[in-house]
C-alpha angles and dihedrals in degrees: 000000000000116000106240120252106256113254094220132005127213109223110197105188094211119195112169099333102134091135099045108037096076091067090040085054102043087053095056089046090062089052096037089055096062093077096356098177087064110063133042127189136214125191106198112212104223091201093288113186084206127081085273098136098035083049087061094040100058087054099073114210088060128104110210116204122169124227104191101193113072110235121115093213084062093044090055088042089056085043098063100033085054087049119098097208 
C-alpha cells in the first residue's frame, strides 16, 4: 500500500523558538487533525543554538530539515524543496 502524496505542506522557517514552537505546533495539529492524510508539515532549523529541532521532533507528525545558513529566504526554500505537495 503506497502512502498518498500530501495535498499541501505546511513550511515553518525556525531560528531559536524552542519556547514558542510547542504552542505553534499544537495549533496546526488541530487543524491538521481535521483531514490528516492530507497535510503534512516541515519545520526547517535555521541554524538555531536553542533546542529548536529536538523540540519538533518530539512533537511526531513533524518532519525536521536544517537549513545552516541564516536567511529566511534559504529556511522556506529548504522547506519546499523538503515538502512532498
Amino acid at each position: 500500500m503506497s502512502i498518498p502524496t500530501p495535498d499541501y505542506s505546511i513550511v515553518i522557517p525556525a531560528y531559536n523558538e524552542a519556547e514558542e514552537l510547542p504552542a505553534t505546533l499544537a495549533a496546526i495539529k488541530v487543524a491538521m487533525d481535521a483531514q490528516p492524510e492530507l497535510g503534512e508539515c516541515i519545520v526547517v532549523d535555521n541554524n538555531s543554538s536553542d533546542q529548536t529541532a529536538a523540540v519538533a521532533t518530539k512533537v511526531g507528525f513533524v518532519k525536521v530539515v536544517f537549513e545552516p545558513e541564516n536567511q529566511i529566504a534559504r529556511a522556506r526554500n529548504t522547506g519546499v524543496r523538503a515538502s512532498q505537495a
